[in-house]
C-alpha positions in Angstrom: 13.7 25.0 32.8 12.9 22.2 30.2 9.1 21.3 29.5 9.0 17.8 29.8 5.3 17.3 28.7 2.3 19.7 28.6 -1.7 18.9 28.8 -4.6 20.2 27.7 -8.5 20.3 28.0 -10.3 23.1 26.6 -7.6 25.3 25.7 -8.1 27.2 22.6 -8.4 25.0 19.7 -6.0 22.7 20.8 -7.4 18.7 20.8 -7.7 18.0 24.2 -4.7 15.7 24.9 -0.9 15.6 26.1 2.1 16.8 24.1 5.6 15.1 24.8 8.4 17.6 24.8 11.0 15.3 26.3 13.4 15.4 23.0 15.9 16.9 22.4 14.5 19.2 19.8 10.6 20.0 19.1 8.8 21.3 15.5 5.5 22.4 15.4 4.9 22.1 11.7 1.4 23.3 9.9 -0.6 25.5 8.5 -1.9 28.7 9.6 -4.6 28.4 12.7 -3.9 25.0 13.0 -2.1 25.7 17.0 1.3 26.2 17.1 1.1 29.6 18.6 -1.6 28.4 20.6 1.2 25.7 21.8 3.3 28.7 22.5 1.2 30.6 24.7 0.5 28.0 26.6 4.1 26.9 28.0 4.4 31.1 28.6 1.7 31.2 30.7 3.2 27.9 32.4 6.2 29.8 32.7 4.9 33.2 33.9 1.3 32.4 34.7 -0.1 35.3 31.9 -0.7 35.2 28.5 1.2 37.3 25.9 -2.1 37.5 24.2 -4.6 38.3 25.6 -5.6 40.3 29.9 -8.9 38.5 29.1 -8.8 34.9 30.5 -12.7 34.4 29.2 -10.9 34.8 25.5 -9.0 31.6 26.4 -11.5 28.6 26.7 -12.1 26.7 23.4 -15.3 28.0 21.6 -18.3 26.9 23.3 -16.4 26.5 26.4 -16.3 28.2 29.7 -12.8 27.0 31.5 -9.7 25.5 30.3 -6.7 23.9 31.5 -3.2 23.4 31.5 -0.8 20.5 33.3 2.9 21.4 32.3 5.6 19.1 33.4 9.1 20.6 33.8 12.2 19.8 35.6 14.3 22.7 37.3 17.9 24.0 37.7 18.2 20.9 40.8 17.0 18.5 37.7 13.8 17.8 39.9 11.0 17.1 38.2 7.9 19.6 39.0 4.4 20.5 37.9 2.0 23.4 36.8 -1.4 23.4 36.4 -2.8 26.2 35.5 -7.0 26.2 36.1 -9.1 28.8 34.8 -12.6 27.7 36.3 -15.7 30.4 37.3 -14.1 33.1 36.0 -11.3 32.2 38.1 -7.7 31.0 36.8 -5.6 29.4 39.7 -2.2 28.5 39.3 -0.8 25.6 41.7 2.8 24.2 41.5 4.1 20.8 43.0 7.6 20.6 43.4 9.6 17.4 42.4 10.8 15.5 45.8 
C-alpha cells in the first residue's frame, strides 16, 4: 500500500499542510524534534488506525490544541486510489475510508 500524499491540521508539531509521497523514494532529513517521527506515526496510524506512541489520543493534538487530523492518500493492491482520514474531535477519534472507484 503506497502513501500517495498525507495532510495535516493540528497534528503534533507538524505545520499544518500536505506532504507529497508520490516519488519513488522519500528523506526526512533534520534535526532532532524537528517531526520526522512525528511523520512516522502518522502514516501508522493511517495504516492501523493507533499510534505506536502513545493509548492517549488527548497527547496527540498540537500544543494548545484540542483535535487533530489526518487525510492520507494511498493506492491499494487493485492500484485504486483510496483515502483515510483519521478525525480526532471531542475526545473522539473517527476513522473513515473512501475507496478509489
Amino acid at each position: 500500500m503506497p502513501f500517495l500524499s498525507v495532510a495535516y491540521t493540528n497534528f503534533r508539531n507538524i505545520a499544518n499542510n500536505t506532504i507529497d509521497l508520490l516519488s519513488k523514494e522519500v528523506y526526512f532529513v533534520g534535526k532532532n524534534g524537528q517531526g520526522k517521527s512525528n511523520i512516522l506515526e502518522s502514516l501508522y496510524m493511517s495504516a492501523y488506525g493507533v499510534s505506536f506512541r502513545t493509548r492517549n489520543e488527548a497527547e496527540i493534538p498540537l500544543d494548545g490544541q484540542t483535535e487533530y487530523s489526518i487525510r492520507a492518500i494511498f493506492r491499494d493492491s487493485k492500484e485504486r486510489t483510496n483515502s483515510i482520514h483519521i478525525i480526532y474531535q471531542d475526545g473522539k477519534k473517527r476513522l473513515k475510508r473512501t475507496p478509489g472507484p
